[in-house]
C-alpha positions, 0 to 999 in steps of 0.5 A: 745932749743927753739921751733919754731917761729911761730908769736913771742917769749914771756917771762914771768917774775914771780915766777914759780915751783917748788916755792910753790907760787900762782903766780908761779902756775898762771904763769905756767897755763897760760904758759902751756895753751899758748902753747897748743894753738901753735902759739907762743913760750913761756919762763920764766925769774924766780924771784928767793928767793932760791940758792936751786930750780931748774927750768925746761928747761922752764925757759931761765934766773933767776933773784935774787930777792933782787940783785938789778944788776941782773934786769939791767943786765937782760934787756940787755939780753933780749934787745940783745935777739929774745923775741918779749915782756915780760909780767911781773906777778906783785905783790909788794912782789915777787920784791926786793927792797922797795915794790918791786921797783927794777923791774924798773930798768929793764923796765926802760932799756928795749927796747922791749914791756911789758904787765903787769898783777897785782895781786894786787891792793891798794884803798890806797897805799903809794907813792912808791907803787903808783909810781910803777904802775904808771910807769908800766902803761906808760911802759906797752902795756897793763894792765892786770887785773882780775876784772872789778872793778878795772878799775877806781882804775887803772885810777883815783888812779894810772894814767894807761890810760883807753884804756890800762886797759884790764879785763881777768879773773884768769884762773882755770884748767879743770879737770873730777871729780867724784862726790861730794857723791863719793869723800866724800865717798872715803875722809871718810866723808860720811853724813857730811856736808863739808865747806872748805878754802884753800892757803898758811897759814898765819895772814890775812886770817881770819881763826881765825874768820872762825872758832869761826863761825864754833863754832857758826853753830854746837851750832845751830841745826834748823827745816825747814819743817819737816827736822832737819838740823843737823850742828854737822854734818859740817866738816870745812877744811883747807887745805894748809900749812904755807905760805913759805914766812911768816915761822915764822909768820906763824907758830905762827899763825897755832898754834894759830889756832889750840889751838883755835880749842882745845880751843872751843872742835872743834877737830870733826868738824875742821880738818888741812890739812897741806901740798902743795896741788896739782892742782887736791887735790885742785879740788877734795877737792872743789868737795866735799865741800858744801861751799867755805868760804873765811874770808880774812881780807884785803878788797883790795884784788884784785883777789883771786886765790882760790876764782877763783878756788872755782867759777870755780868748781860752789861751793856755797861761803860765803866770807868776802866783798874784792874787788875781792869776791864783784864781782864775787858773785854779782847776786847770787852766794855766800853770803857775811859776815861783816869782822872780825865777826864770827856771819855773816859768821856763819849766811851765813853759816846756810842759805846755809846749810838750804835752799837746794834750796838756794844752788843749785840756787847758785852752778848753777849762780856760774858754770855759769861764771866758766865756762868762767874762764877755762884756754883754755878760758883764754888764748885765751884772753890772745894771742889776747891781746899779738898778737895785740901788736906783729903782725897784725895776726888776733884774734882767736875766742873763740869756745863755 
């Protein structure tokens, strides 16, 4: 049964939990914030890869990933039905099809409004990658993105018109936390110095050269004053299991990794967490970390969700220089490492480990632009965004 209809019905096109997915969990963030605002009722069309998931009464319709007919037959529904717009969580893997392209076939069928959030954006994409954004751009009301600078991308490589492209941060649940001391205390890693990644495991995260850095920075012990910084004492965590999309790939890679950890006698200063973690094991993690390092290989990365969870939490971040870590670690908050070399990241890491004063000047510049990234926020913006398109009501403003 639907809730009420205040100013409009929405639906939103994604994956969605119990899918282990970063766009399923942004999804239902956004959602759930959405709808602890009140004034519109939301629901979900699920792209599913699975015979095997069942979704909770949130989700109004599933499409079949690679059933090319289900996205056809999908936008007669929704033609024949009360939702006012759809908004389309856009990333070209989770769409069948080449590169994903099967999702125009629905909106080249539908008749109602669409607003588009991408989560990922190419400097150099192939023609059919190109075309998609593209006609998602003539389609869309509105493009949504998470970084101000993909706008021109969106413009001069994509064609999307300037005047739809709209910048909203990734959003980053709020949650009371105890204190970095108390929660290494309870994790049992009293008086170590915590560096942490965490996601969905697979090639392209970098996590090879994370950790010959970590190999590096526990061979180097140095003296600042008077005060021995010892690195022995780091403890570098990952956390998150295989990436469920990539389960060979990527258990090739984890066992990779971990022979690599054997191989340079790391087994006291690196340690696997291997399993989906919850929202509040990821914040509680984050917490207590010292740093949060993101060594990621591809330098298009447009946004990063865990990046945004890390800024949201005000950690001091070490990050290779993707398009998405570029932005939000301008002005101070975070260093940025050359890609593939374990020597620059390890030498991010010992300026952050050995400068007190660096670190803390970097939690604050950090916990500053979080704290415009928490999902109320974020969903204040995206209301206004959808309530302009749908009605003439006006905006809400955002209480600070």
């Amino acid at each position: 049964m639907k809730q009420a209809k205040a100013y409009g019905n929405i639906a939103f096109l994604s994956t969605y939990p119990p899918r282990e997915c970063g766009i399923a969990t942004f999804a239902e963030d956004l959602i759930n914030a959405i709808d602890n605002i009140g004034i519109i009722s939301t629901q979900v069309i699920a792209i599913s890869n699975s015979e095997n998931c069942f979704y909770d009464n949130k989700v109004m319709y599933q499409i079949r990933q690679n059933e090319r007919n289900d996205y056809i037959e999908m936008s007669k529904k929704l033609n024949a039905s009360d939702i006012d717009l759809l908004v389309i969580e856009h990333e070209y893997g989770i769409y069948g099809g080449d590169h994903g392209d099967y999702i125009l076939d629905l909106v080249n069928n539908l008749e109602i409004p669409i607003v588009t959030t991408l989560h990922t954006i190419l400097s150099e994409p192939n023609k059919k990658q190109r075309l998609i954004i593209n006609e998602l751009g003539k389609k869309s009301e509105k493009i949504i993105t998470m970084a101000r600078n993909t706008k021109r991308m969106l413009h001069s490589i994509y064609g999307v018109e300037s005047q739809k492209i709209e910048v909203i941060h990734h959003g980053v649940p709020l949650r009371l936390t105890q204190s970095r001391e108390t929660l290494k205390k309870k994790f049992g890693y009293e008086n170590r110095q915590i560096i942490s990644t965490f996601g969905l495991i697979g090639p392209g995260k970098g996590i090879e050269y994370a950790i010959e850095a970590i190999s590096k920075v526990i061979s180097d012990s140095n003296t600042i004053g008077v005060k021995m910084v010892e690195n022995r004492d780091v403890l570098y965590l990952i956390l998150g299991q295989t990436h469920p999309a990539l389960k060979e790939e990527g258990t090739s890679y984890r066992n990779k990794l971990e022979e690599l950890v054997e191989r340079l006698n790391l087994n006291k200063n690196i340690k696997f967490v291997n399993k989906y973690l919850s929202k509040d094991e990821i914040i509680q993690y984050l917490q207590l970390s010292d740093i949060y390092m993101t060594p990621y290989l591809a330098k298009d990365q447009a946004v990063s969700g865990t990046l945004a969870y890390a800024v949201g939490y005000g950690k001091a971040i070490v990050s290779t220089p993707y398009l998405y870590a570029k932005e939000m670690l301008s002005e101070g908050r975070g260093l940025l490492a050359e890609f593939s070399n374990p020597e620059s990241l390890a030498d991010c890491i010992k300026q952050i480990l050995q400068d007190p004063y660096k670190k803390a000047t970097m939690e604050r510049n950090t916990a500053k632009v979080g704290r415009t990234m928490y999902w109320n926020m974020v969903a204040i913006q995206y209301m206004n965004v959808l309530l302009s398109i749908i009605t003439s009501a006006p905006k809400i403003g955002v209480v600070q």
